[in-house]
C-alpha positions as CSV (number, residue, x, y, z in Angstrom):
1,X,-42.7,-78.3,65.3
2,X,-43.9,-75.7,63.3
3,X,-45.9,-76.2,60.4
4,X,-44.8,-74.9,56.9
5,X,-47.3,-74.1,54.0
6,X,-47.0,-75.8,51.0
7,X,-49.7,-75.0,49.1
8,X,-48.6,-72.9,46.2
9,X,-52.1,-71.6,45.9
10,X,-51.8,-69.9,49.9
11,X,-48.5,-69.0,49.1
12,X,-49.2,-66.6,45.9
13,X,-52.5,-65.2,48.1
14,X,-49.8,-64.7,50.6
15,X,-47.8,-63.0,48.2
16,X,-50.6,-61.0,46.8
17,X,-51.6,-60.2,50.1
18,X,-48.2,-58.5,51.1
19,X,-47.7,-56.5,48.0
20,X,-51.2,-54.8,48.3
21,X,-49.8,-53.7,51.7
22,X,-46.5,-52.2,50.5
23,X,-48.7,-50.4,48.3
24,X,-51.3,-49.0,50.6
25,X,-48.4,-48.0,52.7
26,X,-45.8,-46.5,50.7
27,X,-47.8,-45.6,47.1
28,X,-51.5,-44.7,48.8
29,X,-50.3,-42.5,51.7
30,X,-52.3,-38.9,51.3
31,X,-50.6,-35.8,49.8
32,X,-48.9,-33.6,52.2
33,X,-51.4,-31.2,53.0
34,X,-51.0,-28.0,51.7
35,X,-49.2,-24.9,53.4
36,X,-51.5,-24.5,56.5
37,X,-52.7,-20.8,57.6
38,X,-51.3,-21.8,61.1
39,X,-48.0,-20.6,62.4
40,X,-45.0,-22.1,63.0
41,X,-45.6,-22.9,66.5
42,X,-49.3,-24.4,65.8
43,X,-50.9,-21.2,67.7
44,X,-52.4,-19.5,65.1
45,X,-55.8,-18.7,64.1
46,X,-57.8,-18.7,61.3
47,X,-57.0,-16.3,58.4
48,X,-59.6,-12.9,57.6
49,X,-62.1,-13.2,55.3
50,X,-61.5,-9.6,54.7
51,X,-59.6,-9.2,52.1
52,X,-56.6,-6.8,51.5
53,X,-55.3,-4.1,54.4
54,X,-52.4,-3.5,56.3
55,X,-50.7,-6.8,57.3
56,X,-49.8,-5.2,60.7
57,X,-53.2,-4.7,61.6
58,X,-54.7,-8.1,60.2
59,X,-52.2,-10.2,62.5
60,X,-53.3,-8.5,65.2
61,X,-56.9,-8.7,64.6
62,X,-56.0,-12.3,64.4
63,X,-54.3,-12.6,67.4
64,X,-57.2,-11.0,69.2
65,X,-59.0,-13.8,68.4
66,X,-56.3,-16.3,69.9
67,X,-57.8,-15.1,73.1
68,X,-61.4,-14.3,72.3
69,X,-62.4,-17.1,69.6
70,X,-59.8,-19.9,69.2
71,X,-61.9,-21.8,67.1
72,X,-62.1,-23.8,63.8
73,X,-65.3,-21.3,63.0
74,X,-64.3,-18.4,65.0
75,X,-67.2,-15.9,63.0
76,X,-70.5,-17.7,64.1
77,X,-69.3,-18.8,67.6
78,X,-71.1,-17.4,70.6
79,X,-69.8,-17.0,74.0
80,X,-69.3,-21.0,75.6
81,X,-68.6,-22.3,72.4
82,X,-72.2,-22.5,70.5
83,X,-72.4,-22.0,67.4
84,X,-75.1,-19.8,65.2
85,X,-76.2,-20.1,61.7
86,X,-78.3,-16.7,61.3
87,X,-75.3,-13.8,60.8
88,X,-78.0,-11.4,59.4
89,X,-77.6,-9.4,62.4
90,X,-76.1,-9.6,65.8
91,X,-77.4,-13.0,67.2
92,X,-78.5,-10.6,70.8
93,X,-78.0,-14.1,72.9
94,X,-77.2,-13.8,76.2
95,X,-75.7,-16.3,77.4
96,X,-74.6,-17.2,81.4
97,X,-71.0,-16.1,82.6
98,X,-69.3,-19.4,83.8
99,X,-65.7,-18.5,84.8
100,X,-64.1,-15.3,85.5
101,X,-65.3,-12.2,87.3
102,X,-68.2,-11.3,85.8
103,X,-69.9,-15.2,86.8
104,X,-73.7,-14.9,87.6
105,X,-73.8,-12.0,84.8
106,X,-75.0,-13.2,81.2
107,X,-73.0,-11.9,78.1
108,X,-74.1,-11.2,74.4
109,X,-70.6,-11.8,73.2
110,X,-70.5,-13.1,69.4
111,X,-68.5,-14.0,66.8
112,X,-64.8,-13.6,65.5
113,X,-64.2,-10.8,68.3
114,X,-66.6,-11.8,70.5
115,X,-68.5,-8.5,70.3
116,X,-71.6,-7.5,72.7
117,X,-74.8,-6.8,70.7
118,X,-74.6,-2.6,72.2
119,X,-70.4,-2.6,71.1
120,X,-71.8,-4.2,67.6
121,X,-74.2,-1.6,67.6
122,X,-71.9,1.8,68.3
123,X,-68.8,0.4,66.1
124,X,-71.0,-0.4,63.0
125,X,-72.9,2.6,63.0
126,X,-69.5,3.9,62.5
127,X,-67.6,1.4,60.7
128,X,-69.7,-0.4,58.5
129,X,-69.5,-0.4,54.8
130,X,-73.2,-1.6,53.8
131,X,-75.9,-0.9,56.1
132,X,-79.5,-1.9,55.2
133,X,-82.4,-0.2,56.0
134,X,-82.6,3.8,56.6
135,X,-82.5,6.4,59.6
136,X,-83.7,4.5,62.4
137,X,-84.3,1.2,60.8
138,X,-80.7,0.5,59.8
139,X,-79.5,-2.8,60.5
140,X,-75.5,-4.0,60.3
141,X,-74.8,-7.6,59.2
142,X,-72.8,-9.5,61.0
143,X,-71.4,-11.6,58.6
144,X,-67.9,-12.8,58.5
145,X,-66.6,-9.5,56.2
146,X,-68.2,-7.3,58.3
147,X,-67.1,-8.5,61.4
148,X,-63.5,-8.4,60.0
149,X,-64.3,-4.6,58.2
150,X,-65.5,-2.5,61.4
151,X,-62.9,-4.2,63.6
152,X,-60.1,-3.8,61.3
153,X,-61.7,0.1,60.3
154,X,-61.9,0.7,64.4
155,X,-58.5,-0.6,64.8
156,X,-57.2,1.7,62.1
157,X,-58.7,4.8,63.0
158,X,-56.3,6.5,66.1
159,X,-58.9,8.6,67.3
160,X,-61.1,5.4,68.5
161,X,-58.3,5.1,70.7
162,X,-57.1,8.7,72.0
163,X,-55.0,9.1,69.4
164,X,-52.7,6.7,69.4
165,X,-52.2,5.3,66.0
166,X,-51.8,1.4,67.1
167,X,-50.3,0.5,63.2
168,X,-47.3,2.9,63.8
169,X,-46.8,1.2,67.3
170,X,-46.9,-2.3,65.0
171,X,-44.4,-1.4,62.6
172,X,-42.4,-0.1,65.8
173,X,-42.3,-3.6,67.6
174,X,-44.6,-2.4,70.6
175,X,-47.0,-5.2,70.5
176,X,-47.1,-5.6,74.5
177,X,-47.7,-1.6,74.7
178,X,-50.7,-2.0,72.2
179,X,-52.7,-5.3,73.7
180,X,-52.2,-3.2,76.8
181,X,-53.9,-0.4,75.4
182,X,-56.7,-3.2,74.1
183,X,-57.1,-4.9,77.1
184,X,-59.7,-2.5,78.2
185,X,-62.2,-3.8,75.2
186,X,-60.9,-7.3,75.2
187,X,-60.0,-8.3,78.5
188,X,-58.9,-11.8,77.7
189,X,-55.8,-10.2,76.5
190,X,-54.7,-9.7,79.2
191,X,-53.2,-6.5,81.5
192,X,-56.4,-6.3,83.4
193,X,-59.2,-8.0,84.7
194,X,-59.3,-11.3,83.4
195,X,-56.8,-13.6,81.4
196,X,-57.0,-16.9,79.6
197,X,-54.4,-19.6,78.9
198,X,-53.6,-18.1,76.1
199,X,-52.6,-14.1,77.2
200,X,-49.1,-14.7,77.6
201,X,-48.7,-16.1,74.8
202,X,-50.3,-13.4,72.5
203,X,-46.9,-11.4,71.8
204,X,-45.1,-14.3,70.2
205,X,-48.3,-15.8,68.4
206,X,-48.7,-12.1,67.1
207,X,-45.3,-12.5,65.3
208,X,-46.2,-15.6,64.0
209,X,-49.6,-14.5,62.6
210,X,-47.1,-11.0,61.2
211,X,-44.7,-13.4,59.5
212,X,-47.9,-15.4,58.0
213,X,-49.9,-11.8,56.6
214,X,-46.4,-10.7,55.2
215,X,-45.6,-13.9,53.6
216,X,-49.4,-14.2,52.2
217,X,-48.9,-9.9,51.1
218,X,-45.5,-11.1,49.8
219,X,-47.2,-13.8,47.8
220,X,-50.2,-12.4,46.3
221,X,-47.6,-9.4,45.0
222,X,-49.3,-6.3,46.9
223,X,-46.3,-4.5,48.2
224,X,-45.5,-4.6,51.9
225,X,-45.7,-1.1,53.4
C-alpha cells in the first residue's frame, strides 16, 4: 500500500517546493526577444553597418551575402568559415578551394562579400570614402563600413556594370534579371558556374530582406523613395 506523508513539516517544504516552480515557470520566463533583423521565413542575414542608402540596394547587398557569407559575423569571416580579427586592411589569406570548380586553387576571399584581395584593391581605389596613406602608399580598410560603402557605391554606380542601372531594375521587380547580371562577380548566386544551397532561394529571401530595409526606412522616418 502506498505510503502517505504526514509530517506537516514535508508537507509545507512540499508546498514551498511547488510554488517556486509555478513561479520559475510562468513569472521568470525571459522577455520575448525583441523584433529580430531576420525575415519572416528565418533566411535572412545580418543587417548593414552602413548606415542610410537606398533600401533597394541594401537588401540586395544583403542577400548577396545569403550566398557568400551566411554567418552570425559575416564582415571578418574568410573563405571556410575562419574568422579574422585584423580588418585594417584586406586579410591577403589564401586559403585552399575545397568544393566546387575551382578545387586545388586557393582563394583570398574575405569578409561580408567575400571579396578577393586584387577585387578589394580595384573597387576601393574607386569606391572608398577614407583612404590612408598617399599616391602609391594608400591603403583601404576593410572594416565593416567600408566593406558595406564600396559595395553598396559599386552597386549604385550603372557604369560598373555596362550601364545598367541595377536600382531601377529593383524598383521594377527584376530581381532574377539582376543576380543574373551579378553572377559573374559572385558566382554563388547562381546563373553560372557554381551554386550553393542557398541560390534558389535568393529571389524570395531578397523580398524578405526589401520588406525588412523598408520597414527599418519606414521606421526611422527617412522617406521611402
Amino acid at each position: 500500500m502506498p505510503k502517505y506523508i504526514t509530517n506537516p513539516l514535508i508537507l509545507v517544504g512540499n508546498f514551498l517546493g511547488l510554488a517556486g516552480l509555478l513561479f520559475a515557470v510562468f513569472i521568470l520566463q525571459p522577455e520575448p526577444a525583441p523584433r529580430s533583423v531576420a525575415p519572416r521565413h528565418g533566411r535572412g542575414t545580418q543587417p548593414l553597418v552602413m548606415e542610410g542608402g537606398d533600401p533597394y540596394i541594401r537588401a540586395l547587398m544583403r542577400t548577396i551575402t545569403a550566398s557568400e557569407a551566411n554567418v552570425t559575423h559575416p564582415y571578418t569571416v574568410l573563405y571556410g568559415g575562419e574568422h579574422i580579427q585584423d580588418l585594417s586592411r584586406h586579410p591577403e589569406r589564401c586559403v585552399p578551394i575545397v568544393v566546387g570548380p575551382n578545387v586545388g586553387n586557393c582563394t583570398t576571399a574575405a569578409g561580408r562579400y567575400q571579396f578577393i584581395n586584387i577585387t578589394w584593391y580595384e573597387k576601393a581605389e574607386r569606391y572608398h570614402p577614407e583612404p590612408s596613406g598617399f599616391l602609391l602608399w594608400k591603403n583601404y580598410s576593410f572594416e565593416p563600413q567600408y566593406q558595406d560603402v564600396v559595395v553598396y557605391q559599386w552597386l549604385s554606380d550603372p557604369q560598373a556594370w555596362g550601364g545598367t542601372d541595377i536600382a531601377k531594375l529593383l524598383r521594377e521587380g527584376k530581381i532574377e534579371e539582376v543576380l543574373r547580371l551579378l553572377s559573374g562577380t559572385w558566382t554563388s548566386l547562381g546563373y553560372g558556374i557554381e551554386t550553393n544551397s542557398m541560390s534558389r532561394y535568393l529571389p524570395a529571401i531578397y523580398e524578405d530582406m526589401l520588406e525588412d530595409e523598408l520597414n527599418q526606412k519606414g521606421e526611422s522616418g527617412e522617406t521611402v523613395g
